[in-house]
LOZAVEX-53849 format. One record per residue (C-alpha): residue in three letters; x, y, z. Coordinates in pm, 1 decimal, decimal comma, always signed. Example, Ala and Ser with C-alpha at 12.3 -4.5 7.8 and 13.67 -1.06 7.14 Angstrom:
BEGIN
NODE residuo       xx       yy       zz
NODE     ALA  +1230,0   -450,0   +780,0
NODE     SER  +1367,0   -106,0   +714,0
# end
This chain:
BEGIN
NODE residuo       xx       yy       zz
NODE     UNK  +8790,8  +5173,3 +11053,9
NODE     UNK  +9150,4  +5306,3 +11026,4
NODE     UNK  +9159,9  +5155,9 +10671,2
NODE     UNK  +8881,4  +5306,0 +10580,7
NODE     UNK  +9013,2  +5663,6 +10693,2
NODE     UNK  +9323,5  +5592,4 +10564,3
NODE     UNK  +9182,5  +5505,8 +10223,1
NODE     UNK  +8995,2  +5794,2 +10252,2
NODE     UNK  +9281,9  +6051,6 +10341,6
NODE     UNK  +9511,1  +5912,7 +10054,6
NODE     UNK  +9192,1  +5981,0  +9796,4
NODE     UNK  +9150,1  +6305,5  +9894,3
NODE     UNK  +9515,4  +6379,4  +9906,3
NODE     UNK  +9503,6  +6248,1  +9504,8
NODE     UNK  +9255,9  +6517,5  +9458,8
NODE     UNK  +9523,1  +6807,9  +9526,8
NODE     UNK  +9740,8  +6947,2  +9233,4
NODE     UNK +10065,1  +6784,8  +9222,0
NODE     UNK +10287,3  +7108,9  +9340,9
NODE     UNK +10044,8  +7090,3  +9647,7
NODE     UNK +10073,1  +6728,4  +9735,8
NODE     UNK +10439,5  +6784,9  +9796,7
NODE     UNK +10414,6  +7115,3 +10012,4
NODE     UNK +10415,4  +7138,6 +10400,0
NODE     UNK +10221,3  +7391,3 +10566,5
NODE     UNK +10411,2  +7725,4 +10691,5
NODE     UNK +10463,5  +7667,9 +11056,8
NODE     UNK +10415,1  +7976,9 +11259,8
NODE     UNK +10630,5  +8069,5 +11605,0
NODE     UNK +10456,4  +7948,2 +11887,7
NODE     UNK +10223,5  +8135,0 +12087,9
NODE     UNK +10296,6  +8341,8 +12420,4
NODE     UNK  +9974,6  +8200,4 +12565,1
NODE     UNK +10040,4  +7799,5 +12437,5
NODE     UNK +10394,7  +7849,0 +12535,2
NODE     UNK +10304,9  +7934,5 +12897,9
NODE     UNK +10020,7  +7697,8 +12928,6
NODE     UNK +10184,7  +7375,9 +12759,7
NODE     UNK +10474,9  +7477,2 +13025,2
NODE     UNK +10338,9  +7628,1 +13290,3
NODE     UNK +10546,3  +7935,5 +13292,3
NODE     UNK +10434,4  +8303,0 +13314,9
NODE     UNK +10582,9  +8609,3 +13120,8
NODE     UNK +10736,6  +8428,6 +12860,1
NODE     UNK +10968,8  +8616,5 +12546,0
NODE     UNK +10887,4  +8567,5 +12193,8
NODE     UNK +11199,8  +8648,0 +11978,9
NODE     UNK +11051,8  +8407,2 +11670,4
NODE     UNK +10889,2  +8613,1 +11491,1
NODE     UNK +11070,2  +8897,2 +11343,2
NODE     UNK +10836,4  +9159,9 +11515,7
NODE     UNK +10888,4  +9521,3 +11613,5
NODE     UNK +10949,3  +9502,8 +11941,8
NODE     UNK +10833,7  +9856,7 +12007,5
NODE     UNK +10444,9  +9767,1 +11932,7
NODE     UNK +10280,4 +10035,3 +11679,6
NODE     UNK +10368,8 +10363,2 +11701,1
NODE     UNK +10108,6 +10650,9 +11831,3
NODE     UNK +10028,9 +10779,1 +11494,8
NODE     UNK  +9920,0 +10464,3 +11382,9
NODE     UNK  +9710,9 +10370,4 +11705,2
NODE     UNK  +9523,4 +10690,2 +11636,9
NODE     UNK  +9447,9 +10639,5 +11293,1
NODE     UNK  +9344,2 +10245,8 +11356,0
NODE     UNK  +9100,7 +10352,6 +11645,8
NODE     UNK  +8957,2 +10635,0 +11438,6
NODE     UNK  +8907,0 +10352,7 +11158,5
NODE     UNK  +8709,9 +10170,7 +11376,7
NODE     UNK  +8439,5 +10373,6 +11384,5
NODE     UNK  +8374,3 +10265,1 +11022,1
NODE     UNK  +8434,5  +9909,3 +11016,9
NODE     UNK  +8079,5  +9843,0 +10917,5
NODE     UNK  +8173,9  +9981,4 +10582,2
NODE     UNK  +8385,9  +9783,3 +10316,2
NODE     UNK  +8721,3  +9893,1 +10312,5
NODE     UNK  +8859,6 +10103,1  +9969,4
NODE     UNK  +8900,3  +9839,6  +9734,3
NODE     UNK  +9180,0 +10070,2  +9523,5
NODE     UNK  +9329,4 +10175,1  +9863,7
NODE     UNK  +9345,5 +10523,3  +9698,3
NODE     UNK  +9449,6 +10758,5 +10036,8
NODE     UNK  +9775,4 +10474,1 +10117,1
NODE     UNK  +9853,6 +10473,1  +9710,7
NODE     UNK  +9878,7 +10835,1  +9708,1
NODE     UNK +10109,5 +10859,5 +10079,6
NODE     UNK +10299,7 +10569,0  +9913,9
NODE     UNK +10335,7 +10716,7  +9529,9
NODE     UNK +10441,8 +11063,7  +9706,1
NODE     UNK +10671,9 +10894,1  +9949,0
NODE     UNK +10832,6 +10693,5  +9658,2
NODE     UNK +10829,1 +10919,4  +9416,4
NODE     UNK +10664,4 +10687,0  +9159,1
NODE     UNK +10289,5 +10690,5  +8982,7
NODE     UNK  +9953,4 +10509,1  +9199,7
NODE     UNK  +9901,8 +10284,5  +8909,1
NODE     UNK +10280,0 +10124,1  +8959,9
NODE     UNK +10100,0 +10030,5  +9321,1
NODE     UNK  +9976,0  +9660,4  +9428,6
NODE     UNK  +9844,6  +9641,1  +9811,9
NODE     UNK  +9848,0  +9306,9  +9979,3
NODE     UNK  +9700,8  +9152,3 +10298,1
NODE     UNK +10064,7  +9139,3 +10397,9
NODE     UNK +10371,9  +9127,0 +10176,3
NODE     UNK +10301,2  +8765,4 +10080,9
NODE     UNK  +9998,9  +8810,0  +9930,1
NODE     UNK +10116,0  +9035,0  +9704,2
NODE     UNK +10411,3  +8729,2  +9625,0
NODE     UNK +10093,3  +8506,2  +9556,4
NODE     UNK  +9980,9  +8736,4  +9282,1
NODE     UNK +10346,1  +8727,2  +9113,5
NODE     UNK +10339,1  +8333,1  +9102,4
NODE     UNK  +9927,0  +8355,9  +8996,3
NODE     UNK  +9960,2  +8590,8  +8723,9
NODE     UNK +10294,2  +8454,7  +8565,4
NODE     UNK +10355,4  +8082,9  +8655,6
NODE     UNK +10164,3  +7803,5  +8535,0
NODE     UNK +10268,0  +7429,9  +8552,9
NODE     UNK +10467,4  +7457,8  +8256,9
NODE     UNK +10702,4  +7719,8  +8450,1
NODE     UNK +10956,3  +7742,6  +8664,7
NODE     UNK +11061,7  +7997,1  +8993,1
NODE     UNK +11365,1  +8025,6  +9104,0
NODE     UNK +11498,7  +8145,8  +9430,5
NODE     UNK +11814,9  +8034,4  +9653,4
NODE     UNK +11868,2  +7801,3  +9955,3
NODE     UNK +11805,3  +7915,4 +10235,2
NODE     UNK +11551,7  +8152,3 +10093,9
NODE     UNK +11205,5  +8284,8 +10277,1
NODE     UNK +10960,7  +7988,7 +10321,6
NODE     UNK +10708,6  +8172,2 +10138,8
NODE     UNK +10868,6  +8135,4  +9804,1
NODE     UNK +10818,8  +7761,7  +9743,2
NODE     UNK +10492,3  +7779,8  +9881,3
NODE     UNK +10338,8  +7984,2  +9627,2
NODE     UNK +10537,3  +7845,1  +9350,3
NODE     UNK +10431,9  +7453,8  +9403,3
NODE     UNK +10058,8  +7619,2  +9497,7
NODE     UNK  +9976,7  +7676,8  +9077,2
NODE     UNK +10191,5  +7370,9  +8948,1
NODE     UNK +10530,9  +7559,9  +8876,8
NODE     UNK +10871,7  +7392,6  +8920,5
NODE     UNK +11060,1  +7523,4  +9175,8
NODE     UNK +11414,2  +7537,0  +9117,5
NODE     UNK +11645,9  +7562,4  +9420,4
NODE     UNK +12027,9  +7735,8  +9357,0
NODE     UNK +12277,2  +7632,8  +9603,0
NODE     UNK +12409,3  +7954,7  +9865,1
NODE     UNK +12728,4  +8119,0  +9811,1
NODE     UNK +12823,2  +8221,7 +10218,5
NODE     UNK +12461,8  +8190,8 +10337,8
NODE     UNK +12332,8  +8442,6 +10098,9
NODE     UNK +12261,0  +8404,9  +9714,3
NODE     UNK +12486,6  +8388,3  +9416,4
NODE     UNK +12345,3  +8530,6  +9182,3
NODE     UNK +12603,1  +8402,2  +8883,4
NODE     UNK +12428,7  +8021,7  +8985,5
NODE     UNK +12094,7  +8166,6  +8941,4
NODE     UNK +12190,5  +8334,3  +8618,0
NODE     UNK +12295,7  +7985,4  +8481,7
NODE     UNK +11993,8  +7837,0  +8615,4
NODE     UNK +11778,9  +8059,0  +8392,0
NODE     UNK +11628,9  +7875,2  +8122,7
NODE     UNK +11300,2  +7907,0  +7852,8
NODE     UNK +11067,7  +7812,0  +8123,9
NODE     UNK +11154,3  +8045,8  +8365,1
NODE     UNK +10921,7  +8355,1  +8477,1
NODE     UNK +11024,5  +8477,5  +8821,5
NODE     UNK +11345,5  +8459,3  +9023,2
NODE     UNK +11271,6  +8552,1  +9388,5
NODE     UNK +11541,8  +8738,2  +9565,9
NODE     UNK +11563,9  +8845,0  +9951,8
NODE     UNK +11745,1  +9142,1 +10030,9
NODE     UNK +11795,3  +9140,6 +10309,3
NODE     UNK +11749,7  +8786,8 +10314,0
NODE     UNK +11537,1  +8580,4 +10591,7
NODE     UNK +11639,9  +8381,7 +10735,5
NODE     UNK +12007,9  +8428,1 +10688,8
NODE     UNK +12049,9  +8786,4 +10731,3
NODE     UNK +12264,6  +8833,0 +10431,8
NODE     UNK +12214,5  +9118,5 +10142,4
NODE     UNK +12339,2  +9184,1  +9799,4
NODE     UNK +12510,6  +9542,0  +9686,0
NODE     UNK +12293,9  +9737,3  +9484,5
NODE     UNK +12513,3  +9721,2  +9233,8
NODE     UNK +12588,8  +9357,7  +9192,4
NODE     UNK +12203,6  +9298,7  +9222,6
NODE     UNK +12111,4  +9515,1  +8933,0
NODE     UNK +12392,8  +9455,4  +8701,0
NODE     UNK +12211,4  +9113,2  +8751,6
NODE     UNK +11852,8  +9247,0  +8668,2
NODE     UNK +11973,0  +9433,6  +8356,8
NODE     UNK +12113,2  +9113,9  +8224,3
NODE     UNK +11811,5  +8903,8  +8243,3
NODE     UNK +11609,4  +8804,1  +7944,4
NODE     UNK +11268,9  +9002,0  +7918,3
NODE     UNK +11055,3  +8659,8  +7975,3
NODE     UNK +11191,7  +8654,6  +8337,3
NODE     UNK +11040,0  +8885,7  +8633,1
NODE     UNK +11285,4  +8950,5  +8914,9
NODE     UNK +11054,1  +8989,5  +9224,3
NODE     UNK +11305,6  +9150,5  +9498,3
NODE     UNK +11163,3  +9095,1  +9834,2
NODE     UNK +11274,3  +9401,4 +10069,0
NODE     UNK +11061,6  +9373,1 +10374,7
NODE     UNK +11393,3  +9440,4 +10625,1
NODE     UNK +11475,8  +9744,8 +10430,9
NODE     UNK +11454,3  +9996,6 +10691,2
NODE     UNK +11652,4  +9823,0 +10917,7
NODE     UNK +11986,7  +9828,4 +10657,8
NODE     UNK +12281,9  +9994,3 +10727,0
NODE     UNK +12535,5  +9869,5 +10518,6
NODE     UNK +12805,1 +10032,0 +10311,4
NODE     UNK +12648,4 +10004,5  +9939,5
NODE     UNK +12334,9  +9868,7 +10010,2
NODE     UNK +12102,3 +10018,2  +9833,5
NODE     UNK +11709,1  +9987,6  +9731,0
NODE     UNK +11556,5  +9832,5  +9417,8
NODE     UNK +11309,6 +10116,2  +9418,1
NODE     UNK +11622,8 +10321,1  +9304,8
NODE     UNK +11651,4 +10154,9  +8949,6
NODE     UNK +11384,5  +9913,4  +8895,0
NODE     UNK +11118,3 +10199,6  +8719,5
NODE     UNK +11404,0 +10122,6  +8447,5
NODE     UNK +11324,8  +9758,7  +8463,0
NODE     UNK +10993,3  +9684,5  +8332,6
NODE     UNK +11045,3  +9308,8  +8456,3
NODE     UNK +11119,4  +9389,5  +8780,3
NODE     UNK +10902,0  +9358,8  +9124,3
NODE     UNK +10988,5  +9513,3  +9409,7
NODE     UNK +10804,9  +9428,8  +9747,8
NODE     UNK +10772,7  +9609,1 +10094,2
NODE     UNK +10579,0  +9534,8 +10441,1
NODE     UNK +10448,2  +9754,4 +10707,3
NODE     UNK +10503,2  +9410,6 +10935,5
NODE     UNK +10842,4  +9460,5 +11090,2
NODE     UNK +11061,1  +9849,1 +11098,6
NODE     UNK +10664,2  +9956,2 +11138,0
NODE     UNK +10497,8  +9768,0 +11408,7
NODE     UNK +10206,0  +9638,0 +11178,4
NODE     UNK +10227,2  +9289,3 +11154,4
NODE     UNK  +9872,2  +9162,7 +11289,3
NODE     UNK  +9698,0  +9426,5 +11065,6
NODE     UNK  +9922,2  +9218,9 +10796,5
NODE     UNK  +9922,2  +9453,9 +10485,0
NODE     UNK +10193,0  +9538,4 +10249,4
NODE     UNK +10260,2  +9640,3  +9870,7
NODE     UNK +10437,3  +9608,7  +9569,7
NODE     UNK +10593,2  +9857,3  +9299,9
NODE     UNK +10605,2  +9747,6  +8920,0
NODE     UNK +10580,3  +9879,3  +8594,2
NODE     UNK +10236,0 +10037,4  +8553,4
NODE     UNK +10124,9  +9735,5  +8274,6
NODE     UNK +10255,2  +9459,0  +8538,1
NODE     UNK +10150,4  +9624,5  +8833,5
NODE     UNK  +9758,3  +9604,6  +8601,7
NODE     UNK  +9799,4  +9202,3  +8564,8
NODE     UNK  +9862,8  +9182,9  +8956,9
NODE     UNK  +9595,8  +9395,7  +9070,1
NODE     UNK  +9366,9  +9172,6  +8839,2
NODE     UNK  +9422,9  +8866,7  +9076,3
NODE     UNK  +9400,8  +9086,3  +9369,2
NODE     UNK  +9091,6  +8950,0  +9603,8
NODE     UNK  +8818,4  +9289,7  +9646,8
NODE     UNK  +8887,3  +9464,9  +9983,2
NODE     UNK  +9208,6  +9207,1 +10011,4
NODE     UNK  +9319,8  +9529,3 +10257,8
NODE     UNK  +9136,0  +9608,7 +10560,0
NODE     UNK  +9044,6  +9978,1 +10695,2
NODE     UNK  +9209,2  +9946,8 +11036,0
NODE     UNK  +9487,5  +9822,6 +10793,2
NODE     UNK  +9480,8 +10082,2 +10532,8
NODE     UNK  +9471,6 +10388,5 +10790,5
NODE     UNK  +9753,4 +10259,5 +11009,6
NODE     UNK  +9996,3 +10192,7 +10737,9
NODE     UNK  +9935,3 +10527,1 +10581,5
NODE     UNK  +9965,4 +10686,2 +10940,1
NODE     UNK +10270,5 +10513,5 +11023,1
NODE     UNK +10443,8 +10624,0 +10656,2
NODE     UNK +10435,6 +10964,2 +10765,7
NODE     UNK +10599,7 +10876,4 +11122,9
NODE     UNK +10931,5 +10905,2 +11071,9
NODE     UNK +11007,4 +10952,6 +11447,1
NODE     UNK +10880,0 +10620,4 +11528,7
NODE     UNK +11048,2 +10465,1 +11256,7
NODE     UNK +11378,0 +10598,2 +11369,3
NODE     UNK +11365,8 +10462,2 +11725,1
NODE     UNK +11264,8 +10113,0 +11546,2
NODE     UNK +11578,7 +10168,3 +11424,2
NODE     UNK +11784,8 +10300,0 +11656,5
NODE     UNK +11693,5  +9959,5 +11895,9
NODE     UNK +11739,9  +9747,8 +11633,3
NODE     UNK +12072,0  +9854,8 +11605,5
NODE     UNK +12149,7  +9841,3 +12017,2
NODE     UNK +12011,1  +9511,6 +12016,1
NODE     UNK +12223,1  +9358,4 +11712,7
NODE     UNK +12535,5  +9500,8 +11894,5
NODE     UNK +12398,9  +9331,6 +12249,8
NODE     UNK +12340,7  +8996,8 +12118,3
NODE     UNK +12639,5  +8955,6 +11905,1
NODE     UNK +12829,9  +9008,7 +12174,7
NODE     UNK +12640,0  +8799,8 +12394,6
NODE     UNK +12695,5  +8531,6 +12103,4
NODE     UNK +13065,7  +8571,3 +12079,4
NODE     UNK +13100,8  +8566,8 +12468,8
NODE     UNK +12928,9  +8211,9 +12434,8
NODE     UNK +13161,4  +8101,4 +12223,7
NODE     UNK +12874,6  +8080,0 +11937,1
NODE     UNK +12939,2  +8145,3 +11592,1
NODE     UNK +12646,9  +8365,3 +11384,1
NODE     UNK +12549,0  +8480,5 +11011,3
NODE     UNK +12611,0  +8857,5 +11019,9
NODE     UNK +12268,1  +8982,3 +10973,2
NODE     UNK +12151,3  +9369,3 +10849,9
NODE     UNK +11777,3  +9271,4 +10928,6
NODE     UNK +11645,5  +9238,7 +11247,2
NODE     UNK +11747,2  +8914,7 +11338,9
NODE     UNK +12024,1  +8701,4 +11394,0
NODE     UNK +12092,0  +8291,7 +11323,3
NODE     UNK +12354,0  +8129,2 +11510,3
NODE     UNK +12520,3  +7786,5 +11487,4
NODE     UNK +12509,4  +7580,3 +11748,3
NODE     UNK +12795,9  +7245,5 +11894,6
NODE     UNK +12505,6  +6993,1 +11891,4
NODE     UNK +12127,2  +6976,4 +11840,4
NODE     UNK +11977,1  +7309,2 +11758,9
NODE     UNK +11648,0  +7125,6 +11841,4
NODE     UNK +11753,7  +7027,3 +12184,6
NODE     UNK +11876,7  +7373,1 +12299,3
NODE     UNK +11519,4  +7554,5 +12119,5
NODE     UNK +11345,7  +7288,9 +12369,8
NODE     UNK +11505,4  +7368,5 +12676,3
NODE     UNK +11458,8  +7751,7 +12568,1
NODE     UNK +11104,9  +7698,6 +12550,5
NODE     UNK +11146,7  +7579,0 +12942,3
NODE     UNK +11278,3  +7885,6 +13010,3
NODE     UNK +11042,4  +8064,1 +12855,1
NODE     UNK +11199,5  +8194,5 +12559,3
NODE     UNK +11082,1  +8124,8 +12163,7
NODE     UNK +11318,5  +8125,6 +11934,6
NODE     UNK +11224,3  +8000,8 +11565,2
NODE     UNK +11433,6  +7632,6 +11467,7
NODE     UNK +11521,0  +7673,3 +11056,5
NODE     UNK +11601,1  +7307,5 +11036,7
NODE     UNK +11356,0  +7344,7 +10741,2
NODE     UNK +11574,6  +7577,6 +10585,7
NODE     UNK +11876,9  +7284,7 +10569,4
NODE     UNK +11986,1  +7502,4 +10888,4
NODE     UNK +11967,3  +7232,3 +11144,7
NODE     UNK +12227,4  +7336,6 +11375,5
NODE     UNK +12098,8  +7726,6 +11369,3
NODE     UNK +11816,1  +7860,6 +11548,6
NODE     UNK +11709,0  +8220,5 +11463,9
NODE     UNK +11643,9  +8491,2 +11731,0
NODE     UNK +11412,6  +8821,5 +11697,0
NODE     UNK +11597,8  +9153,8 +11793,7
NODE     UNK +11368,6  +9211,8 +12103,2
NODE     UNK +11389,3  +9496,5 +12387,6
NODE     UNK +11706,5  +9521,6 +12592,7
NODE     UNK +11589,9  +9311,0 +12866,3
NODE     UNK +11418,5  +9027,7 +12635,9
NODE     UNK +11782,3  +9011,9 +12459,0
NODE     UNK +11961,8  +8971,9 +12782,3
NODE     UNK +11692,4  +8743,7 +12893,7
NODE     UNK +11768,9  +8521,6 +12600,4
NODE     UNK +12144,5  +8562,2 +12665,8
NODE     UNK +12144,6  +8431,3 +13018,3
NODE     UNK +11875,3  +8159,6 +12932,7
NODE     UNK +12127,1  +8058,0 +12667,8
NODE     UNK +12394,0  +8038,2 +12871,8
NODE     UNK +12221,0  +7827,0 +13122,8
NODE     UNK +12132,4  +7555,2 +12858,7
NODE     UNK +12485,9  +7550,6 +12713,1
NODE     UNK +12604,6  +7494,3 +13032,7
# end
């Protein structure tokens, strides 16, 4: 009988495309309610997952309960009322919009519309999960460029650049690193790539950046036609189990994604929420404004450990640990705190923690210390 099933696994596993054979699924943080049962602890903190610790803000409650009223109804397939809040808020045209169930679906249309097996993707080590995945998914060749001080350098992408390339994927900020490139530097880069190459710059910790000469894409790239710039409502606004997001192209390539775009890919709830929560800029203030505490507390707390970190403009920080980073996210997880291991980022002696509440961070701290010691 195991033959048999093994025989059988290893056909269907032929059956796969190539690029898919060689993937491994995206492994979420673990659960609150898993954590506490496989441990049997109560009141557990999840700092894994990049989340606004805040929860959604009131504007966007109110608009999600008033959308369920109508959640018999399809959704609007064209999103029009969140195009229109976004074009206004952006100052650029509706038909230079994508929406996506999440930021990453609207990466899945970017590899779907312009990579094929005889194609290649590149993006940096260290880079977002997210990008391999959706490159290997349609056959492309994903090509990897080594990190210049955690973050990417851009001159060994630009040398990587070849015929078969389509799309470069670029973080900024970058997850899980933390790092970010100066607007200038990063579009002195997009000016200088051949037209045959989209440049798909993935901002979904924008809100949360404060550095000198950081800047947006959304600043130059309307004169870029090959350039993609991508935002979430998942993190600075509180929205990430409604999961929608969007993109902002050139009108024409903007048209291409939209035509791979599933119908009602969006969902009401979704669509009302996210258009609520653009308009709350209070909210999205004191998002920031904690963000910014809790950096400050748990650097310090790092330093005080003796622990060295990446410096990080998102809202998260990965530090570097003496021994197993494994080991320590274990014991952690005793103590009721989730962190999220990058081992599969060729970061095995980091572990990456979530900017959470005051007393989460400090909760973290003092676990930490307790485990070191």
């Amino acid at each position: 009988m195991p033959r048999s099933t093994d025989t059988a696994a290893e056909r269907l596993l032929g059956l796969a495309c190539e690029g898919v054979r060689g993937l491994r699924p995206y492994q979420p943080g673990k659960p609150l309610e898993e954590l506490e049962r496989e441990y049997g602890i109560r009141n557990a903190v999840k700092l894994a997952s990049n989340e606004n610790p805040l929860g959604p803000g009131e504007r966007a409650l109110a608009a999600a309960r008033d959308a369920l009223r109508e959640f018999h109804r399809y959704p609007d397939g064209n999103g029009f009322s969140l195009k229109q809040a976004l074009a206004r808020h952006h100052g650029v045209a509706m038909d230079q919009l994508v929406l996506g169930n999440g930021s990453n679906d609207v990466l899945e249309f970017v590899a779907r519309v312009l990579l094929t097996p005889q194609h290649e993707a590149i993006f940096s080590q260290h880079a977002f999960a997210v990008y391999p995945i959706v490159t290997q998914a349609v056959g492309a060749r994903a090509v990897v460029t080594p990190a210049r001080d955690w973050g990417y350098d851009l001159e060994a992408i630009a040398a990587a650049v070849n015929e078969r390339t389509r799309v470069i994927f670029v973080a900024n900020p970058n997850n899980p690193t933390g790092t970010w490139l100066p607007a200038g530097e990063l579009e002195a880069f997009a000016r200088e790539l051949p037209q045959h190459v989209v440049l798909v710059v993935d901002e979904a910790y924008h809100e949360y950046v404060a550095a000198p000469g950081y800047a947006s894409a959304l600043a130059w790239c309307g004169e870029c036609a090959n350039v993609v710039v991508t935002r979430t409502f998942s993190k600075a606004h509180g929205l990430a189990g409604l999961r929608i997001g969007y993109a902002v192209a050139h009108a024409q390539l903007a048209d291409l994604l939209n035509r791979v775009r599933q119908p009602f890919n969006v969902n009401s709830v979704a669509l009302a929420a996210a258009e609520a929560s653009l308009e709350d800029s209070d909210y999205l203030a004191r998002a920031v404004i904690l963000n910014r505490q809790g950096m400050a507390q748990l650097t310090t707390g790092l330093r005080d450990l003796g622990l060295s970190y990446i410096p990080s403009v998102g809202n998260f920080i990965s530090f570097e640990l003496p021994g197993d980073a494994g080991e320590v996210y274990e014991q952690l997880l005793r103590r009721g705190v989730i962190l999220r291991p990058v081992a599969n980022y060729q970061m095995p002696r980091h572990l990456r923690v979530s900017i959470g509440t005051a007393e989460e961070n400090q909760r973290f701290l003092a676990a930490l210390a307790e485990v070191l010691a």
